[in-house]
KOLTORDO-837969 format. One record per residue (C-alpha): x, y, z; residue number from 1. Coordinates in Angstrom, 1 decimal. Layout:
residues N
KESE     xx     yy     zz seq
KESE      X      Y      Z NUM
...
END
This chain:
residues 470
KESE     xx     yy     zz seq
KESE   29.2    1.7   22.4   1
KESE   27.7    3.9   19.5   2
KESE   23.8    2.8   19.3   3
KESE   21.9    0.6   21.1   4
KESE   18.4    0.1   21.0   5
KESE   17.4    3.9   20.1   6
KESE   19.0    6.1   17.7   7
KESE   19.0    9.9   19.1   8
KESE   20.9   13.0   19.1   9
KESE   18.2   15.2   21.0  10
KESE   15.1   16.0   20.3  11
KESE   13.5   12.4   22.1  12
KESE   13.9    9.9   19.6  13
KESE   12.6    7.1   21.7  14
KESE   10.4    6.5   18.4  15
KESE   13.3    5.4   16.4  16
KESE   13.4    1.7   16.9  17
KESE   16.9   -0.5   16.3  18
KESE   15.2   -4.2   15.2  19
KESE   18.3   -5.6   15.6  20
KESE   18.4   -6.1   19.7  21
KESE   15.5   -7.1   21.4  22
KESE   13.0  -10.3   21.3  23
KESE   11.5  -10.5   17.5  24
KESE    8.0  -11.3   18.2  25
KESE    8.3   -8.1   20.8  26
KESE    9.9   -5.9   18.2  27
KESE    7.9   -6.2   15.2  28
KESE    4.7   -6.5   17.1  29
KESE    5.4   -3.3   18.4  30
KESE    6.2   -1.6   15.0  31
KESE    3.3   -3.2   13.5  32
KESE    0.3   -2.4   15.5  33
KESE    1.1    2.0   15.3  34
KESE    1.1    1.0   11.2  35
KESE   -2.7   -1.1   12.0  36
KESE   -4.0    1.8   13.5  37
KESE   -2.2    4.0   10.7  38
KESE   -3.7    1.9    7.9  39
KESE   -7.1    1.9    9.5  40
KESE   -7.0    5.9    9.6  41
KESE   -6.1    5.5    6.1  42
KESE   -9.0    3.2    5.2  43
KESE  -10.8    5.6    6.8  44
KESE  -10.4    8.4    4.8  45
KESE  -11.5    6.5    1.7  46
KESE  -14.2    4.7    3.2  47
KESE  -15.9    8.7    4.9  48
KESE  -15.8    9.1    1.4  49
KESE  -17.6    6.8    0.2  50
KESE  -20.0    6.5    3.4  51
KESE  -21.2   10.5    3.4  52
KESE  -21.1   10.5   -0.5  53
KESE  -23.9    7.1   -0.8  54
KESE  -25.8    8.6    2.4  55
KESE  -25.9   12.1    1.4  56
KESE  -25.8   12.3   -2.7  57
KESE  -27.0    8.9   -3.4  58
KESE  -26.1    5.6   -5.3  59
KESE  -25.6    7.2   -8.6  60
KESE  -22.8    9.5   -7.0  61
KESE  -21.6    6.4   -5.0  62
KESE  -21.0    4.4   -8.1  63
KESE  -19.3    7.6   -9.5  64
KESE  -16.5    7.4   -6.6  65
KESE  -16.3    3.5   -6.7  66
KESE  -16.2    3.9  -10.5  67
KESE  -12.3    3.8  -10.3  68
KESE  -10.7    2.8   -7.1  69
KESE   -8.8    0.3   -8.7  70
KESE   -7.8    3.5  -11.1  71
KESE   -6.7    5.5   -7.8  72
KESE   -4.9    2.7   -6.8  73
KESE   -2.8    1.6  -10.3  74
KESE   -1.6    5.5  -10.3  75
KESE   -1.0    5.9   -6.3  76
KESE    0.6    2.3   -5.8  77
KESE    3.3    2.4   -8.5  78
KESE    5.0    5.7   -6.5  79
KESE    3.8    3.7   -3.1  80
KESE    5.8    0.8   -4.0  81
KESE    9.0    3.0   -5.4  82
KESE    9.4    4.2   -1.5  83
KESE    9.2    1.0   -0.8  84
KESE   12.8    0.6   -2.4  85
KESE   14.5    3.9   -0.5  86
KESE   12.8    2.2    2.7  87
KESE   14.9   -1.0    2.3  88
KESE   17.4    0.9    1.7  89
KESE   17.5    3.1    4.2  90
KESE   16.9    0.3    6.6  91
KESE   19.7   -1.3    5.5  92
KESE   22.3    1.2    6.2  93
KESE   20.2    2.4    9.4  94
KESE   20.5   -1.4   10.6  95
KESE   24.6   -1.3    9.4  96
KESE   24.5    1.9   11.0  97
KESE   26.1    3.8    8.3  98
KESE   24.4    7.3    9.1  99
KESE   25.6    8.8    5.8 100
KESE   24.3    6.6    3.3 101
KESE   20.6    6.9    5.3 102
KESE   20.8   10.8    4.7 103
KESE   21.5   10.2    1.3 104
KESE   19.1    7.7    1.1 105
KESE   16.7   10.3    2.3 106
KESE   17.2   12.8    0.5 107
KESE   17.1   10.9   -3.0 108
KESE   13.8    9.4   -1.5 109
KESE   12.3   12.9   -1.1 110
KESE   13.9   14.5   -4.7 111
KESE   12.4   11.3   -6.3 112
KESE    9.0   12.2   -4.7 113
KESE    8.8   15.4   -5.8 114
KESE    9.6   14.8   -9.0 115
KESE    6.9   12.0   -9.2 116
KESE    4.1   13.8   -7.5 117
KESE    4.3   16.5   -9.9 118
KESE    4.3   13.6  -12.8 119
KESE    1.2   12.7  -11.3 120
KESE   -0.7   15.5  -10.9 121
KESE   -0.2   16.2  -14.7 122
KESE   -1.1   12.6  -16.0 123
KESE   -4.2   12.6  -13.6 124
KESE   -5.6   15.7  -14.4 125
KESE   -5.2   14.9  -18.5 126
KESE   -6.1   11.2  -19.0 127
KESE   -8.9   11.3  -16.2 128
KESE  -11.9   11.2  -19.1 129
KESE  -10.2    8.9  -21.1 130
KESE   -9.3    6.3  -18.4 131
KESE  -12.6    6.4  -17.2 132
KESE  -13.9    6.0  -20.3 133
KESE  -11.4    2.9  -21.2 134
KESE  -12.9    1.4  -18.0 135
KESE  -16.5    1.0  -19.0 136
KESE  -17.6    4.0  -16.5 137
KESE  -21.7    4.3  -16.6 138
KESE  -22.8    6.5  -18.6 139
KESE  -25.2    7.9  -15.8 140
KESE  -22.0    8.8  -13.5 141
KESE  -19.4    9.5  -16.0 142
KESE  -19.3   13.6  -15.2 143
KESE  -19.8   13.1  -11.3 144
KESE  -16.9   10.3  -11.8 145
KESE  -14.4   12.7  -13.6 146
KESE  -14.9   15.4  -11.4 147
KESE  -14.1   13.6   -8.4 148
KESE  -10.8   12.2   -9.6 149
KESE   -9.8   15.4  -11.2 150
KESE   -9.8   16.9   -8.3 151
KESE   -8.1   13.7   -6.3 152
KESE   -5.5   14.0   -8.8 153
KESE   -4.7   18.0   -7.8 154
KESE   -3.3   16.8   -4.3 155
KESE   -1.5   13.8   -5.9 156
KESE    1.9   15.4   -4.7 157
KESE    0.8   15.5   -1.4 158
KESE    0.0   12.0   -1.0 159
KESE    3.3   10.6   -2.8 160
KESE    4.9   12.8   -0.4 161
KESE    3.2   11.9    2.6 162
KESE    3.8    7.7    1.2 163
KESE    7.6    8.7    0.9 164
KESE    7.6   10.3    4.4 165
KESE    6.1    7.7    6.1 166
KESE    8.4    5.2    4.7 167
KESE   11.4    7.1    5.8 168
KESE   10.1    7.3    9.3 169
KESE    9.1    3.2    9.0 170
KESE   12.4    2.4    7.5 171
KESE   13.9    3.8   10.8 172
KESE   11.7    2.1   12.7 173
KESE    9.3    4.8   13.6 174
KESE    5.9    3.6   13.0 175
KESE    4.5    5.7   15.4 176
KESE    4.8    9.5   14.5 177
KESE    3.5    8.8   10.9 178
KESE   -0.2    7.2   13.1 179
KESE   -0.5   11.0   15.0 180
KESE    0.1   12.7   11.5 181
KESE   -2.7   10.3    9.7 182
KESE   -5.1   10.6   12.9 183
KESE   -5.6   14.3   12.7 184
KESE   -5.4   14.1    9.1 185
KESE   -8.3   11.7    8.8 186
KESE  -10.2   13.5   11.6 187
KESE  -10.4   16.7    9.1 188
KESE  -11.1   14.6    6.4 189
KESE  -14.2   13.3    7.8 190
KESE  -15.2   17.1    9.5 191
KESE  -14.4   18.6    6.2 192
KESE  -16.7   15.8    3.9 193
KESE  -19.5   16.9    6.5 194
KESE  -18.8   20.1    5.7 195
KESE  -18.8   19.9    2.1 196
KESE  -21.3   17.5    1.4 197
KESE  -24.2   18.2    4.0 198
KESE  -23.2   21.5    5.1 199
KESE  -23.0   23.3    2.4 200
KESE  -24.8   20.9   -0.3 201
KESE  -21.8   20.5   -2.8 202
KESE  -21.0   17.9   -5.0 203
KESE  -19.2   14.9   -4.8 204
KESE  -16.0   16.9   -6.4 205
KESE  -15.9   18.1   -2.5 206
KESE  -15.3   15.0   -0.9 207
KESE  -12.3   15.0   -3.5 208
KESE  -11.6   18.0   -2.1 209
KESE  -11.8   17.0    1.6 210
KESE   -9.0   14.2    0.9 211
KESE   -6.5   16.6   -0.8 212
KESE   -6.4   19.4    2.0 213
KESE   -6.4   16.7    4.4 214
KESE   -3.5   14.6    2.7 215
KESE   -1.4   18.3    2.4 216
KESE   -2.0   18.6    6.4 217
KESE   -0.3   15.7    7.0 218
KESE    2.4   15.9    4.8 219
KESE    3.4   19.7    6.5 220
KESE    3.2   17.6   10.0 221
KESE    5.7   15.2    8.7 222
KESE    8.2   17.9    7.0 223
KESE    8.2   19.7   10.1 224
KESE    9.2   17.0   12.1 225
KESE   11.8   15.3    9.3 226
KESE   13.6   18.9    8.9 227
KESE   14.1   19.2   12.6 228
KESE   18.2   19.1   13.3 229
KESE   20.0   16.1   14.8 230
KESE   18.5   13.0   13.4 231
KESE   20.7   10.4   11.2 232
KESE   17.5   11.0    9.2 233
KESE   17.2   14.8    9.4 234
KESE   16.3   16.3    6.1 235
KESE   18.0   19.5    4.3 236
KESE   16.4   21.3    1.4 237
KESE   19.5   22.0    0.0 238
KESE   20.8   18.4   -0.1 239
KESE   18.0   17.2   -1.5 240
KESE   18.9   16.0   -4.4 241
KESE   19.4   12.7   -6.9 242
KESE   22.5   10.7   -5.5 243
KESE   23.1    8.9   -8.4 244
KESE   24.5    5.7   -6.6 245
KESE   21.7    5.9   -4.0 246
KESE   19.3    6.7   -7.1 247
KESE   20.3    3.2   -8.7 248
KESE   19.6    1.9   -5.4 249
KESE   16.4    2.6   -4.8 250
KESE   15.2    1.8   -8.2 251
KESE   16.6   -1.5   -7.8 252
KESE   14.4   -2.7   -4.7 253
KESE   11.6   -0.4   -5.2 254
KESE   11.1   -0.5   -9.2 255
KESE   10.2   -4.3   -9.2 256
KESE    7.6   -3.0   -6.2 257
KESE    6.2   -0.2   -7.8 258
KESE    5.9   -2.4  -10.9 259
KESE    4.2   -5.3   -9.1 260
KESE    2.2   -2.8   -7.5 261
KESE    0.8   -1.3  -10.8 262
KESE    0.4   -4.7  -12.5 263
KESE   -1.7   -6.3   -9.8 264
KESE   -3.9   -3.0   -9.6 265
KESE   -3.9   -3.2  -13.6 266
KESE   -4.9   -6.7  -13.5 267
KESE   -7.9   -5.3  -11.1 268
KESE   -8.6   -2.4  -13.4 269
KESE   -9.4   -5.6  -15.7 270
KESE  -12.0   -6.9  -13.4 271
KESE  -13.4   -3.5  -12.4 272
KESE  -14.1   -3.1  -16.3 273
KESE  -15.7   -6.2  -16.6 274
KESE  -17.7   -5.7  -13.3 275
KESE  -18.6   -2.4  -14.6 276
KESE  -20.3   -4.1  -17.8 277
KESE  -23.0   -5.3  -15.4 278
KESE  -24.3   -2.0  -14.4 279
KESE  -24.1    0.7  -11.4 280
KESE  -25.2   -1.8   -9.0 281
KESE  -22.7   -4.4   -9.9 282
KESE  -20.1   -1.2   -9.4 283
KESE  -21.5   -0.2   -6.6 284
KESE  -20.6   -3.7   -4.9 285
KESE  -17.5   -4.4   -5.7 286
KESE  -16.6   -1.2   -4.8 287
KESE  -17.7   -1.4   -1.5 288
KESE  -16.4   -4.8   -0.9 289
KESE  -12.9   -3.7   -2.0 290
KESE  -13.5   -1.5    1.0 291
KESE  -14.4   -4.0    3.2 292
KESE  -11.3   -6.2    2.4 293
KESE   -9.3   -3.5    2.5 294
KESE  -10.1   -3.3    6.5 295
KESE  -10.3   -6.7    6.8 296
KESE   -6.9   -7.1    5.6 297
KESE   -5.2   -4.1    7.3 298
KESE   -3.5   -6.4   10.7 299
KESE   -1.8   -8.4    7.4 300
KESE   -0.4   -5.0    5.8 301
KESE    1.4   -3.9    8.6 302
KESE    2.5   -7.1   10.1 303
KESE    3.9   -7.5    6.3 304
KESE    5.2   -4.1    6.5 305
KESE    7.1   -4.8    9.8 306
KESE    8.7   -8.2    8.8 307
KESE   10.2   -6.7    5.4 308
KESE   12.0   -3.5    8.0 309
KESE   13.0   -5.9   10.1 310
KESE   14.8   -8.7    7.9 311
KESE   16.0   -5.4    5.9 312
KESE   18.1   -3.8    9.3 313
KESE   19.0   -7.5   10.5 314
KESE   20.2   -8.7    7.5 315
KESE   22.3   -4.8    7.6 316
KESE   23.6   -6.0   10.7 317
KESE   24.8   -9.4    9.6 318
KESE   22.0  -11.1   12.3 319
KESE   20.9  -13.9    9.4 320
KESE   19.3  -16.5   12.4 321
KESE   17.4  -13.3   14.1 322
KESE   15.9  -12.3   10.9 323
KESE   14.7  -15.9    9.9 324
KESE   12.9  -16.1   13.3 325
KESE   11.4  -12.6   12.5 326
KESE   10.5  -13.9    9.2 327
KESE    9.2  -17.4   10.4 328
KESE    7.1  -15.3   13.5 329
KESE    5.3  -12.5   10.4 330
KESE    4.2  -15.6    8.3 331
KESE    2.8  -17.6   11.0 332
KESE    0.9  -14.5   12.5 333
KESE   -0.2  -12.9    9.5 334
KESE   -1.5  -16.5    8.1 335
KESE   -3.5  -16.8   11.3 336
KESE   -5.4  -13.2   11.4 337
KESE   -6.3  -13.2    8.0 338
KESE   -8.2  -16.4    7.9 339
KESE   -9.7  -15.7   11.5 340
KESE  -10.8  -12.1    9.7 341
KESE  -11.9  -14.0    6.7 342
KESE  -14.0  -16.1    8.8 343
KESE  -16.2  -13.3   10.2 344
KESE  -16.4  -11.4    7.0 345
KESE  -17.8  -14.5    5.7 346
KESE  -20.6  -14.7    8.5 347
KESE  -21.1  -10.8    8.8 348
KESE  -21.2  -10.4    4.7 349
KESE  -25.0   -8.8    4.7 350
KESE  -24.3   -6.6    7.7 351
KESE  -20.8   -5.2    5.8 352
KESE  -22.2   -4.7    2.5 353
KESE  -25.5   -2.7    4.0 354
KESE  -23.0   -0.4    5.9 355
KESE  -22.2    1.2    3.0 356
KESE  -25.2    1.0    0.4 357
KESE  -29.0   -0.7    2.1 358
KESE  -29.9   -1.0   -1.6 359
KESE  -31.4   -4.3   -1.9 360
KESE  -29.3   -5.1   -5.1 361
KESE  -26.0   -4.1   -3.9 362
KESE  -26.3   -5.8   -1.0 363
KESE  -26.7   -9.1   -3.4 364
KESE  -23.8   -8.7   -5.8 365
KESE  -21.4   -8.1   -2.5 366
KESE  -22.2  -11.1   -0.5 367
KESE  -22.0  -13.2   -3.5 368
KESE  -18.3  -11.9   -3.7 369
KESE  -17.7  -12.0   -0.1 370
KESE  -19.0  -15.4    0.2 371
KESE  -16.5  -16.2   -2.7 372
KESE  -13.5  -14.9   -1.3 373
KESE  -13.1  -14.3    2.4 374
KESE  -12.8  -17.6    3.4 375
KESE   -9.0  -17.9    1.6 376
KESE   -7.7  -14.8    3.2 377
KESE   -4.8  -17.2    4.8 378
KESE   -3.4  -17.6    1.7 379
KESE   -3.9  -14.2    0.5 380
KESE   -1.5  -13.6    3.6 381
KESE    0.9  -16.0    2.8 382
KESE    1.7  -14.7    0.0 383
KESE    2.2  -10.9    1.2 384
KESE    3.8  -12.1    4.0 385
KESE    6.9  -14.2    1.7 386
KESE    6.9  -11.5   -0.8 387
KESE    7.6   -8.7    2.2 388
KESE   10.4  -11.5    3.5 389
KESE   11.8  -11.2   -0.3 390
KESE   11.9   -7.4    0.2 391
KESE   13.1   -6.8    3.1 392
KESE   16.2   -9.2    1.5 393
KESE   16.4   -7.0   -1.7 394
KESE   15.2   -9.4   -3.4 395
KESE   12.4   -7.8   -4.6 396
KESE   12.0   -9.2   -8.1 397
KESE   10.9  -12.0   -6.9 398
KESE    7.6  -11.1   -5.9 399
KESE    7.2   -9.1   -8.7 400
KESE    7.7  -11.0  -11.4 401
KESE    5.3  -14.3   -9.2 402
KESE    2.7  -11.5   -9.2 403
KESE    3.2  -10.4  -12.6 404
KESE    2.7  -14.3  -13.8 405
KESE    0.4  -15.4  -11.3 406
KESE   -2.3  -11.8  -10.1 407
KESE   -2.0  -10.3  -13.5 408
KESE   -1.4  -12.8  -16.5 409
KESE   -3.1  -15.5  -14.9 410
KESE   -6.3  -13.5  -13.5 411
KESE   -6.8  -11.7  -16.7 412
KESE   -6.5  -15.0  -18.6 413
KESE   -8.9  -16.7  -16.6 414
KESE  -11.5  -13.9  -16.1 415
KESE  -11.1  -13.5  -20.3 416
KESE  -12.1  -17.3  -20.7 417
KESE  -14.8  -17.6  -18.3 418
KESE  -16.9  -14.1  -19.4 419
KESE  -16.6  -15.6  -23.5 420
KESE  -18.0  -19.0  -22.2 421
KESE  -20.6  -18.0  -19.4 422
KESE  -21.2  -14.1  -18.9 423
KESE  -22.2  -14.6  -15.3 424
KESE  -20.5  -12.0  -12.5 425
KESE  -20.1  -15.2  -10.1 426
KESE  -17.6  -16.5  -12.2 427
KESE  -15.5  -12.8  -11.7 428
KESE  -15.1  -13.7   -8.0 429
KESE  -12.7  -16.9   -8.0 430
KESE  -10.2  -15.0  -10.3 431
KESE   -9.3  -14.0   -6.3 432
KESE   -9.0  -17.6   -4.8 433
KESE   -7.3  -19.2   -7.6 434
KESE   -4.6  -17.0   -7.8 435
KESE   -3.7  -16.5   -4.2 436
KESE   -3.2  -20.2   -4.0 437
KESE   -1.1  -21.0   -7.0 438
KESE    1.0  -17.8   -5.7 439
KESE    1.4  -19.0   -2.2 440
KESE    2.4  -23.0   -3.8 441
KESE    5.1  -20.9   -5.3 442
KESE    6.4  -18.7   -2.6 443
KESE    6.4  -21.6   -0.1 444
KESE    8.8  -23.5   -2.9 445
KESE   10.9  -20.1   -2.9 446
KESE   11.1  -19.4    0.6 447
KESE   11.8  -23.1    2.1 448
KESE   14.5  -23.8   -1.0 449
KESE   16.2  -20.5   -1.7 450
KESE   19.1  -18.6    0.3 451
KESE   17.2  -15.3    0.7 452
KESE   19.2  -14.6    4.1 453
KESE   22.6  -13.8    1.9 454
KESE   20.9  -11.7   -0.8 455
KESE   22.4   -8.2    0.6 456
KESE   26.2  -10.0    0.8 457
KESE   26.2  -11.5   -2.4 458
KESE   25.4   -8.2   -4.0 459
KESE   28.2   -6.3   -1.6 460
KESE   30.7   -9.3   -3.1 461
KESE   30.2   -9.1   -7.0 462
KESE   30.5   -5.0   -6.2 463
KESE   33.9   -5.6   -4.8 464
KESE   34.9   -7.9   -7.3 465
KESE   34.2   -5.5  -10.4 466
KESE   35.6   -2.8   -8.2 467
KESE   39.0   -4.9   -8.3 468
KESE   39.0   -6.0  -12.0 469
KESE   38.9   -2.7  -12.8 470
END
């Protein structure tokens, strides 16, 4: 008997979680809700941003740091969605439990992360002026606007790092290690904003600031933990490296991500630029109800996040009917939170929106949007939900290219049409609705007519065919 439910070689890996034993519902309920209270820390951070900077520096600076979240996000979620790929693989061999492929899974995940966070920094730190000014960026906030992100941009190692780390720890079934790492990180995030900003009167460059040293403290936490000896995961500086198999790999499940990733924020960056065209309270808005959604839609996220490890170490371990149950258990319960969420965001709209900005205005534009919106959620979910089922099977350009046709084409053509023919925000808002459904008509024909479950074997096959001929 080699491994059963836990992986460990010392140091008390009862964290490390095999998803192939156990009842499904149990197992990725259990990963999932350590990566909800993880993404809410991590909502957090952006949203004590946002909160101290409008209640402390004022609309103007508010509008400055919503100016671009869509911009954050294009850059961040590209590199996001690449360790997405090293996670399925990793997950795969970890499930197969072929410990040598993880390590060098890991350590092609961490070379690929440095290399990228450097990337980063530099095109951040360059283009910030020009992006902002290719985005229709008031006038009024520009300066505040490129400070902020310049200095976002300095720690953009740390948080591709701390993305990649995470999803090492995930792909092994640890969800909970990366939540203690993001809680104290988010903790001096908010002490160090109040620090900044009301303490000692700085700008809103500070609450950039804030986020980067916090972001670096939680990457250290994870190194420290990933470099400790024993683990199948354990990570040595001088094997990190590019294993060129593992390299080809990882770009193959996490490219398509990255690049769905980047076109659905690109598609957003579209809508932010046309939002921004009705002025700094328009901006102001839609900024903070992208924050709003974002927390309303974190129990989706890591349910989605849990069903693509899971199907990704079952299908490892050759367990096809377990992971179809884990798949059919993630849609059903992701479908179910979202619309119940999108329900009450629906009814508490006003009270959201004046969280963040009382101004009489804002408060208008965002419950117009919410009132739009929240109230398709379910398929919003459905939709995440089969594309993290396509993942987990590495089959990830499936999802990529539906959202590439459906989130980025289709939203930018519709949102084009309607601003030449009316040039009224409230037409902005379905963009949302309409492309969430014809998305989810299309994953539901994909998922209930396709042979996702044999993805990984067919691939293994044509391998060891080739290998032959030659």
């Amino acid at each position: 008997m080699h491994h059963f439910h836990l992986r460990s070689h010392g140091h008390g890996e009862s964290a490390v979680l095999d998803m192939t034993v156990g009842t499904p519902y149990k197992i990725i309920t259990k990963f999932a809700m350590p990566i909800l209270l993880s993404q809410v820390f991590q909502q957090l951070y952006n949203t004590a941003d946002s909160l101290i900077v409008g209640q402390f520096l004022g609309t103007d600076a508010l509008a400055a740091v919503s100016s671009s979240g869509n911009l954050i996000f294009l850059l961040v979620s590209f590199f996001t969605g690449m360790s997405m790929g090293s996670g399925i693989a990793i997950s795969r061999y970890f499930g197969a439990k072929n410990d040598e492929k993880v390590s060098q899974a890991v350590h092609t995940n961490i070379a690929f992360s440095l290399l990228s966070g450097i990337l980063l920094t530099v095109v951040g730190v360059l283009f910030t002026p020009t992006i902002l000014e290719w985005m229709n960026t008031d006038k009024e906030v520009m300066d505040e606007a490129v400070e902020y992100f310049r200095y976002y941009f300095l720690g953009a190692l740390a948080l591709v790092m701390y993305n990649n780390c995470r999803g090492i720890l995930n792909a092994v079934g640890d969800s909970r290690r990366p939540l203690y790492y993001l809680i104290v990180s988010s903790i001096l995030n908010v002490l160090l904003d109040l620090l900044f900003i009301a303490g000692f009167g700085w700008g809103v460059w500070s609450a950039a600031l804030a986020t980067v040293i916090s972001q670096v403290v939680s990457v250290v936490l994870c190194m420290i933990y990933l470099m400790k000896k024993g683990n199948v995961f354990t990570v040595e500086p001088k094997k990190i490296r590019f294993h060129r198999a593992m390299l080809i790999e990882t770009v193959k499940y996490g490219l398509p991500s990255g690049v769905q990733n980047s076109v659905i924020a690109f598609a957003n960056v579209i809508v932010q630029s046309q939002i921004n065209s009705f002025g700094k309270l328009a901006t102001a808005a839609y900024g903070t109800h992208a924050k709003i959604e974002g927390f309303a839609f974190l129990p989706i996220m890591s349910f989605t996040m849990g069903i693509s490890t899971f199907i990704s170490q079952n299908l490892g371990a050759a367990q096809y009917d377990r992971a179809k149950k884990g798949a059919r258990f993630g849609i059903i319960t992701s479908v179910s939170m979202a619309e119940l969420i999108g329900v009450l965001c629906f009814i508490f709209a006003p009270q959201l929106v004046s969280l963040f900005d009382s101004n009489p205005g804002v408060i208008e534009y965002g419950v117009k949007q919410a009132h739009t919106v929240a109230l398709f959620y379910g398929l919003l979910a459905f939709s995440h939900a089969i594309a993290a089922v396509c993942r987990g099977a590495g089959k990830a350009f499936v999802p990529m290219t539906i959202m590439l046709a459906v989130w980025c084409v289709l939203r930018i053509v519709y949102i084009t049409v309607v601003m030449s023919l009316f040039k009224k925000i409230e037409y902005i808002y379905p963009a949302y609705p309409l492309t969430w459904f014809v998305s989810s008509v299309i994953y539901l024909i994909y998922y209930t007519c396709s042979d996702w479950v044999h993805g990984f074997e067919k691939k293994q096959k044509k391998g060891k065919v080739r290998a032959n001929e030659a």
